[in-house]
C-alpha positions in Angstrom: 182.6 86.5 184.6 182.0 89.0 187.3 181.1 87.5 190.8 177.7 89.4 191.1 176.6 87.4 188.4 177.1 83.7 189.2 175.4 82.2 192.1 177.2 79.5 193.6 174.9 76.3 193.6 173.6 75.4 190.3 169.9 73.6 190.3 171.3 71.5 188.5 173.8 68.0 188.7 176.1 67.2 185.5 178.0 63.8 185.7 181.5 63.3 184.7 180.1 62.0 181.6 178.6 64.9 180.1 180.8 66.9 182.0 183.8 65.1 179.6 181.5 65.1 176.6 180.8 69.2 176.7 184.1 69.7 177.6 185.1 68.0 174.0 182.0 69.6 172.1 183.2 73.3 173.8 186.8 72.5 172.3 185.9 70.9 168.9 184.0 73.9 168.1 186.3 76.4 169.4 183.4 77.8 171.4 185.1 81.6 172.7 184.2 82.9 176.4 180.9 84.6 175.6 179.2 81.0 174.6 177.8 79.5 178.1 176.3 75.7 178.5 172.3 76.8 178.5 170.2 74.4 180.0 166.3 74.5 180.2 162.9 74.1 178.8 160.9 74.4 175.5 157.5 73.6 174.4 157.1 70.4 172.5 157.7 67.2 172.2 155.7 63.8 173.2 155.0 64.9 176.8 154.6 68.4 176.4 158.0 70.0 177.3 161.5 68.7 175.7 164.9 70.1 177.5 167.3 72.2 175.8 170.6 71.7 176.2 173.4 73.6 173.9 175.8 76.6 174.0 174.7 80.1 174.0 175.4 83.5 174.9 173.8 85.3 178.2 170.7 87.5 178.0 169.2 89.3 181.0 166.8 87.1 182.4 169.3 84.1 183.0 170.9 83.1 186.3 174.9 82.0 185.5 175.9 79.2 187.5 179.3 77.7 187.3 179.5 73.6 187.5 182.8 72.2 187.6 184.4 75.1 185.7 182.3 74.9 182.8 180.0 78.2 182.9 176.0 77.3 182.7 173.4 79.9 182.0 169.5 78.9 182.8 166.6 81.3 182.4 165.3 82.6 185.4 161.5 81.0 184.7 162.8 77.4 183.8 164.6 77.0 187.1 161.4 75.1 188.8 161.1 73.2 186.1 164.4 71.5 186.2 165.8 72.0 189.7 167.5 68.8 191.2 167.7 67.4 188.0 170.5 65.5 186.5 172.5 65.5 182.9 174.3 62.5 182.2 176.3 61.3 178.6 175.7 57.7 177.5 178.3 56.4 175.2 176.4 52.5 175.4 175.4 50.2 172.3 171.7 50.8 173.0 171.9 54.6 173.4 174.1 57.2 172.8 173.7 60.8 173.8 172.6 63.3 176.8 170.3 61.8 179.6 167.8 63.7 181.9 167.3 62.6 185.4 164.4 65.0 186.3 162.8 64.2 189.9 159.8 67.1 188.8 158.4 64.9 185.7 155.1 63.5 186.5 155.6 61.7 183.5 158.3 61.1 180.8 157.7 59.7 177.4 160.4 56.4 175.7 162.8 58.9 173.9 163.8 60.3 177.6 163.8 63.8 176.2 160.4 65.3 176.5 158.2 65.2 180.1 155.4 66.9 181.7 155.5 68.3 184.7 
């Protein structure tokens, strides 16, 4: 990864947590150096929008970030949608999986996946 292309504070916070989770899913699938963390937006879901979260290659209208060695791509238009949030891994009895902390969600609906903003 050329230094022209990652900008050095992400928009986003991962925890330990899913930092140690993506870490295992990135080894288990023997993902190679052209997959990067992609975090964002999509249409859909119970409040309107749902976050995507999942390894992909880089296209030309994402911003690469690098967050505790582990190489994130975001596109460029999602940014002010999820800027300050936080990604956390729950490994609990109640709930298990990836956690969004989003301080730009005017409103969030039960399954913690999907807001508006």
């Amino acid at each position: 990864m050329s230094t022209t292309e990652t900008i050095n504070q992400a928009p986003v916070k991962l925890t330990e947590g899913a930092l140690t989770e993506l870490r295992k899913i990135q080894a288990e699938n023997h993902l190679g150096e052209d997959q990067y963390l992609r975090i964002g937006v999509k249409g859909g879901g119970c409040s309107g929008m749902s976050y995507l979260l999942a390894f992909d290659t880089k296209t030309d209208e994402d911003h690469v970030y690098e967050i505790a060695d582990l190489k994130v791509v975001m596109n460029k238009a999602h940014e002010m949608y999820v800027i300050g949030m936080e990604v956390n891994w729950e490994d609990g009895l109640n709930s298990r999986g990836f956690t969004f902390t989003n301080p730009n969600a005017k409103s969030t609906c039960g399954c913690g996946t999907s807001f508006s903003a």
